[in-house]
C-alpha positions in Angstrom: 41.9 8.3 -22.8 42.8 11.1 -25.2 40.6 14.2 -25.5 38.6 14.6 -28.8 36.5 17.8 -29.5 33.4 16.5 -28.0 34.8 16.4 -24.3 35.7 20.3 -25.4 33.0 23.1 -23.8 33.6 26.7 -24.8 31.2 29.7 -24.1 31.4 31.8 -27.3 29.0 34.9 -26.5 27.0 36.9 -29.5 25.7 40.0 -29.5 21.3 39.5 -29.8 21.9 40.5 -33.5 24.6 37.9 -34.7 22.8 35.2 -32.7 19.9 35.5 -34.7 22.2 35.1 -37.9 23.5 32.1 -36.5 20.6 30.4 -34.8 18.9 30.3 -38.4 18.7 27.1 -40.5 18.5 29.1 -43.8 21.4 27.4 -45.8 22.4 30.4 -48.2 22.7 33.6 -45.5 23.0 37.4 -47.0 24.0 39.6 -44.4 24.1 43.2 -45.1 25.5 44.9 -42.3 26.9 48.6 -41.1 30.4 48.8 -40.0 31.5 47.5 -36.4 28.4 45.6 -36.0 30.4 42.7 -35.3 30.5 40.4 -37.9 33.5 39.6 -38.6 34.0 38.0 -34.6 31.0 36.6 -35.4 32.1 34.7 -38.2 35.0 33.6 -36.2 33.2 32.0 -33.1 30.5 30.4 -35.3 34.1 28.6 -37.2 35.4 27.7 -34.1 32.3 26.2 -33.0 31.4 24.6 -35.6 34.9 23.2 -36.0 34.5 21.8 -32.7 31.1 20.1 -33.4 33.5 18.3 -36.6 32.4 20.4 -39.3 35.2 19.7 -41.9 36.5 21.4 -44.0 35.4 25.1 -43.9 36.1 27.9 -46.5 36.7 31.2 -45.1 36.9 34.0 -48.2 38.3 37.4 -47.4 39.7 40.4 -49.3 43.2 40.5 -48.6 45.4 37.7 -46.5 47.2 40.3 -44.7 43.4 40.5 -43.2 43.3 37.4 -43.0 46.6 37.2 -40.8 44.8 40.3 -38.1 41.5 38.7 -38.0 43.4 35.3 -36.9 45.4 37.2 -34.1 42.8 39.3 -32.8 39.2 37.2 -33.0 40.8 33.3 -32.9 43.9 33.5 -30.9 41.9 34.6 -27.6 39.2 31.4 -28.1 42.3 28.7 -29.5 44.1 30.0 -26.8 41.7 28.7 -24.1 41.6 25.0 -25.6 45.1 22.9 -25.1 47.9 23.9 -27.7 48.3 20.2 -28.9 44.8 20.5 -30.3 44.9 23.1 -32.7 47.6 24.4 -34.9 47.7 27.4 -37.0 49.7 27.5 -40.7 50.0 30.9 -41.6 51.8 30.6 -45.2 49.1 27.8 -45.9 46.5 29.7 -44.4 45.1 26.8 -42.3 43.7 26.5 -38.9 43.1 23.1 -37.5 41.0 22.3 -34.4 41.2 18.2 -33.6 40.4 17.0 -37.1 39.0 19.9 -38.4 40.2 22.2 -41.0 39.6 25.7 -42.1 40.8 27.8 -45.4 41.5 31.0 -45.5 41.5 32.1 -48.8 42.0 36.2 -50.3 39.3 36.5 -53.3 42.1 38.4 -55.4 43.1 35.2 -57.2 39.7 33.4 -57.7 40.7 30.6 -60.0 43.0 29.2 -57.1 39.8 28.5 -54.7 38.5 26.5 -57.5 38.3 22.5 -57.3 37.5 22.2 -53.9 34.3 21.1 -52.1 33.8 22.6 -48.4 30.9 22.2 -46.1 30.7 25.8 -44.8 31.7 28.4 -46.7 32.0 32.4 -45.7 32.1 35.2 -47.3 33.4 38.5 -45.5 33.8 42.1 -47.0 31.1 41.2 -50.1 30.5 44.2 -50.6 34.2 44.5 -51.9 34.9 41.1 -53.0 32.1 40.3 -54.9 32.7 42.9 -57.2 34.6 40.3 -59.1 31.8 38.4 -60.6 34.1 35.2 -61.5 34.2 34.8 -57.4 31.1 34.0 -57.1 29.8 32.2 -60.2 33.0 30.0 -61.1 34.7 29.4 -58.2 32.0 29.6 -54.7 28.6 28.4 -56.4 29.7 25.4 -58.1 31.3 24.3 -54.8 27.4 24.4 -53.4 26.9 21.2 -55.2 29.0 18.7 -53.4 28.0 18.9 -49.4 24.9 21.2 -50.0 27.4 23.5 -47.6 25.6 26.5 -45.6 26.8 29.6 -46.9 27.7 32.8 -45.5 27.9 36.3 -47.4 28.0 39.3 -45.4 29.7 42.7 -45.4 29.1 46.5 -45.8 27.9 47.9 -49.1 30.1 49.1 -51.8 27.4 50.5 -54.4 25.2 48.1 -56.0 27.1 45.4 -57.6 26.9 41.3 -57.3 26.3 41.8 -53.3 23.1 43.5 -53.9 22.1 41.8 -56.6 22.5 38.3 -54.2 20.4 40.6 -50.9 17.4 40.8 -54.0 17.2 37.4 -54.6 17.0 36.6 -50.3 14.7 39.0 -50.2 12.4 37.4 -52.8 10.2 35.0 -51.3 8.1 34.2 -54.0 10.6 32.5 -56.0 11.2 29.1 -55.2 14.9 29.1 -55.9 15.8 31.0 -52.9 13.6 29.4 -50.5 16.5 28.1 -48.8 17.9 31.9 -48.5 17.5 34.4 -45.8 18.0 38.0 -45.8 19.5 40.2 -43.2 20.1 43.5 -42.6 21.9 45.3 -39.4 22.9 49.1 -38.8 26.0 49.9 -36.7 23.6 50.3 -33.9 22.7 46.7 -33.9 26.1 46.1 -31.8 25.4 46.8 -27.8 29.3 46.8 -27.5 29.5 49.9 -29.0 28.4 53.2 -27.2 25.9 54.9 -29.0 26.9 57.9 -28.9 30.0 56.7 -30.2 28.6 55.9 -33.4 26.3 59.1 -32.9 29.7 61.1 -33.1 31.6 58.6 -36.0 27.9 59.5 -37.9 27.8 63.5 -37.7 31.6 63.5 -39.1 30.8 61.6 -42.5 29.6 62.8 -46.2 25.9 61.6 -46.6 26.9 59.1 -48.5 29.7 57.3 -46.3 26.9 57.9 -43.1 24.2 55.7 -45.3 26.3 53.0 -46.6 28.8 52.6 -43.5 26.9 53.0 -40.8 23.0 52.3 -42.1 24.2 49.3 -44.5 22.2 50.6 -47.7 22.6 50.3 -51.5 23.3 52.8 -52.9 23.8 54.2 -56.5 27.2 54.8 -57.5 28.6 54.6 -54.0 30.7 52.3 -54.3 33.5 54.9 -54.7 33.9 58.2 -52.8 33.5 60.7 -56.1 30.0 60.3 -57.6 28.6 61.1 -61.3 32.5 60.6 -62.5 31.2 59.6 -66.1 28.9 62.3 -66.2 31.3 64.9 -65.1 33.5 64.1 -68.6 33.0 66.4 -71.2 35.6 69.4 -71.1 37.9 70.2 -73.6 41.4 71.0 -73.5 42.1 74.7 -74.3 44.4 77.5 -73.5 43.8 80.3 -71.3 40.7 82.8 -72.5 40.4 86.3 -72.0 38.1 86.9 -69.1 38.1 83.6 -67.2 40.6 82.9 -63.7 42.6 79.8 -63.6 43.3 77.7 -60.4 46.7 75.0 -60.9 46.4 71.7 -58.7 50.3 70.1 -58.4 50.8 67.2 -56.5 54.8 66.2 -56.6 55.6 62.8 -57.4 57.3 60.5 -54.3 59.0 57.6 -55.3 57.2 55.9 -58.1 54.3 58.4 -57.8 53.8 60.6 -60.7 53.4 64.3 -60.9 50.3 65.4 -61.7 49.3 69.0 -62.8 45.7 70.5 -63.7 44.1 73.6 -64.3 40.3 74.4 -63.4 38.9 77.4 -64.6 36.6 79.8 -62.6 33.4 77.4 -63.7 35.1 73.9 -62.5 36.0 72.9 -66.2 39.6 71.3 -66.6 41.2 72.7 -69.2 45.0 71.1 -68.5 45.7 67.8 -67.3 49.7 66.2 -67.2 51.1 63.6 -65.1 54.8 62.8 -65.8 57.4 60.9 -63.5 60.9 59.8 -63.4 62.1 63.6 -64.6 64.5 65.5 -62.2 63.0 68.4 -60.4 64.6 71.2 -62.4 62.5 69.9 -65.3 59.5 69.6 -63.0 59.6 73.4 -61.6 60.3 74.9 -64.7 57.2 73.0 -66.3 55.1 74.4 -63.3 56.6 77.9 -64.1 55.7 77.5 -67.8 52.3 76.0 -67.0 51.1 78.7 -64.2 52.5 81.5 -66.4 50.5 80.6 -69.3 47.1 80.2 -67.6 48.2 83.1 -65.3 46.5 80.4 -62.5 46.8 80.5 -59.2 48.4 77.3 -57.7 47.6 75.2 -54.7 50.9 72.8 -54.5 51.1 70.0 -51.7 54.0 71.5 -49.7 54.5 68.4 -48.0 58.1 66.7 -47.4 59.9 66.9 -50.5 56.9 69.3 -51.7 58.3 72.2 -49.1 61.3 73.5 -50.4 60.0 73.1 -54.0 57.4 75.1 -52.9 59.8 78.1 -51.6 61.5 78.0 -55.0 58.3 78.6 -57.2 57.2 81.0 -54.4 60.6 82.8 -54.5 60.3 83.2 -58.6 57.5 84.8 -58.2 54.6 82.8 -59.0 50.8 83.1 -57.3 51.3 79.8 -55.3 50.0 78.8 -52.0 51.3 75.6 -50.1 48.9 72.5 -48.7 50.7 70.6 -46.0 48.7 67.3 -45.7 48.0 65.6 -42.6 45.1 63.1 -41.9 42.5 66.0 -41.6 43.4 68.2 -44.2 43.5 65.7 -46.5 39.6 64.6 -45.6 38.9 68.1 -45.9 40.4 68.3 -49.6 39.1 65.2 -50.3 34.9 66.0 -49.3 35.6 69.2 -50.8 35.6 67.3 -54.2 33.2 64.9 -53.4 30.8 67.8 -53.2 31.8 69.2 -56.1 31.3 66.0 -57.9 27.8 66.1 -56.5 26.7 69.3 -56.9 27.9 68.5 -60.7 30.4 71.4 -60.0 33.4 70.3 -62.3 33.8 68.9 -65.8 36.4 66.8 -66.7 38.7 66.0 -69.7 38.5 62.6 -70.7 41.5 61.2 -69.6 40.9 57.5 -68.7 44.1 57.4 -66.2 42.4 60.1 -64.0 38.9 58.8 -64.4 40.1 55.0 -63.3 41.6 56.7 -60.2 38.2 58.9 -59.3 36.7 55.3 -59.7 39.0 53.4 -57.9 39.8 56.2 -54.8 38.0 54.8 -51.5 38.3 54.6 -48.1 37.9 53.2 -44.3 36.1 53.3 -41.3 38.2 53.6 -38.6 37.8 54.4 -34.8 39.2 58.2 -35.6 36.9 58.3 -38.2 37.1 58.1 -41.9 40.5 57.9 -44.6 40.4 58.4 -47.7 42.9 56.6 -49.6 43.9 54.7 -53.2 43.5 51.4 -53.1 46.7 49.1 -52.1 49.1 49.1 -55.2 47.1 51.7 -57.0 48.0 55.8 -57.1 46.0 58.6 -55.9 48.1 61.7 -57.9 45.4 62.6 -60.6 43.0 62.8 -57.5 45.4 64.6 -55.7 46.1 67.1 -58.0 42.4 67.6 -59.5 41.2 68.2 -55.7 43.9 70.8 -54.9 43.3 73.0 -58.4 39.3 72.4 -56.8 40.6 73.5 -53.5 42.2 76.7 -54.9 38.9 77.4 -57.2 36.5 77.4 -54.2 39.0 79.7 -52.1 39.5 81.4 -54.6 40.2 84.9 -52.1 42.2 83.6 -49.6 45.9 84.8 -49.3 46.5 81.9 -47.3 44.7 77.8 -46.5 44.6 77.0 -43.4 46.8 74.1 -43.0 49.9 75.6 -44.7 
């Protein structure tokens, strides 16, 4: 007689934490969660298991697909690989996983409109804290699929500021409305996974900003966190003007790669920007002697990424004669760059030209958790050279008396 998924026993452990995610019978579940609690393995044995009770189909919503394609290979791979291979089958350019007769979708929430016209009978939501930032995700494509099955429904993830995903954690939290009777609230700190030392997340927490330590590793809302620079908007309000008797300049340059773009500003002694160009695709003679003209007229001191290509652009400008010292970026300098604007931003330390190019990058810059500790980066397919460049003039300002940066 052939096996069916029925005859099929498979211990799947959770942690205390995710079990009492799972073991409740609210339908609509908003999980708000520090990073590394477990989640995301969660989400995957609770599939698996369910698939194997039946449950068809199953929507699994998730930021990117090459995510998708890890968290297939690392969390279901070691459980499909302890059922018979006949049994289960796993379509990666469809994005489908199949257990017996059951069927799960992955799907990346960065084309909505194709998750549309679809009914599902458990849908989740991972990283909501990013991907519900697109509104259209959840009110035109997930809801309306609620109305078919009456599905259970998932939506957990870190905080990224206060956007859609904390507006749904109000509404589970409010249990006086009978709309969301059916919803239950959760809320778990990196600490809430036993897997993880302690004092491994003691030592992650001591080496990030206040605000990366709250929302990564506590899980909370915060205002205007959902990027690393804070109080961008109310930092606008410089002006453009040339150099003024009386007042020290500091030059930012951060030297286009590729398709980058070359980005160069000048702070003043007070934090106000009173330059700002970014230029590409012009050959480096052009560049340098623009630098030369640029430093020369502010008589500014420049920080330059000396980096790669940067270096022996670098020795030229240095070898003419101009006030310049070199930043060679690795993964630690650049996190110290980085905070060092954030807490400028914070301490409402710098004014900034309105230039909407630079301001959608401060927005837009972010970054990730990771088991050496945090990186700051651009988001994939987006440029980080006005940040870049605005952070080094920064740099040069607050060291304003040193012959030399440390990680030249």
């Amino acid at each position: 007689m052939a096996q069916t998924a029925t005859d099929v026993q498979l211990s799947l452990a959770y942690h205390p934490a995710q079990a009492t995610i799972f073991d409740h019978p609210a339908k609509v579940k908003i999980i708000v969660k520090g990073r590394r609690f477990g989640l995301t393995r969660g989400y995957a044995n609770h599939s698996c298991e369910k698939m194997l009770e039946g449950l068809s189909p199953i929507l699994w919503v998730d930021t990117v697909n090459s995510n998708i394609d890890r968290y297939v290979e690392r969390y279901f791979y070691p459980v499909l690989r302890r059922l018979p291979s006949q049994y289960w089958s796993w379509r990666q350019q469809k994005k489908e996983l199949t257990i017996f007769d059951s069927k799960l979708d992955f799907r990346s929430a960065d084309q909505p409109e194709r998750i549309e016209g679809f009914s599902y009978r458990l849908i989740l939501l991972n990283e909501a804290g990013i991907i519900l930032n697109d509104r259209y995700l959840w009110e035109n494509a997930i809801r309306p699929m609620t109305i078919d099955f009456n599905p259970d429904v998932l939506i957990g993830g870190t905080p990224k500021g206060k956007n859609l995903f904390h507006e749904l954690a109000t509404k589970a939290q409010d249990r006086q409305d009978p709309k969301y009777k059916d919803w239950q609230y959760f809320h778990f700190t990196s600490y809430d996974n036993p897997f993880i030392p302690k004092q491994d997340i003691d030592a992650l927490a001591a080496d990030l900003p206040d605000v990366v330590r709250r929302q990564e590793i506590f899980g909370e809302f915060l205002d205007d966190a959902s990027s690393v620079f804070r109080n961008v908007d109310k930092a606008i309000g410089a002006v453009r003007s040339g150099s003024v008797d009386g007042r020290q300049y500091f030059m930012g340059v951060d030297l286009a790669k590729h398709v980058d773009f070359t980005v160069i500003d000048v702070l003043d002694d007070t934090g106000q920007q009173v330059h700002f160009n970014r230029l590409n695709q012009l050959d480096w003679p052009y560049q340098k002697r623009l630098i030369m003209e640029t430093a020369k007229q502010y008589q500014a001191r420049v920080c330059m990424d000396s980096t790669g290509i940067g270096d022996p652009i670098f020795d030229d400008l240095r070898g003419v004669g101009l006030d310049i010292v070199g930043y060679k970026f690795t993964s630690e300098s650049k996190k110290k760059l980085i905070e060092s604007l954030m807490l400028a931003f914070e301490g409402e330390k710098i004014k900034l030209l309105d230039e909407q190019v630079q301001t959608n990058e401060l927005k837009q810059f972010g970054y990730e958790i990771t088991s050496s500790g945090v990186k700051y980066n651009a988001p994939e397919g987006h440029h980080d050279d006005c940040v870049i460049g605005l952070a080094l003039a920064n740099w040069a300002r607050i060291n304003a008396g040193a012959r030399h940066f440390h990680f030249i």
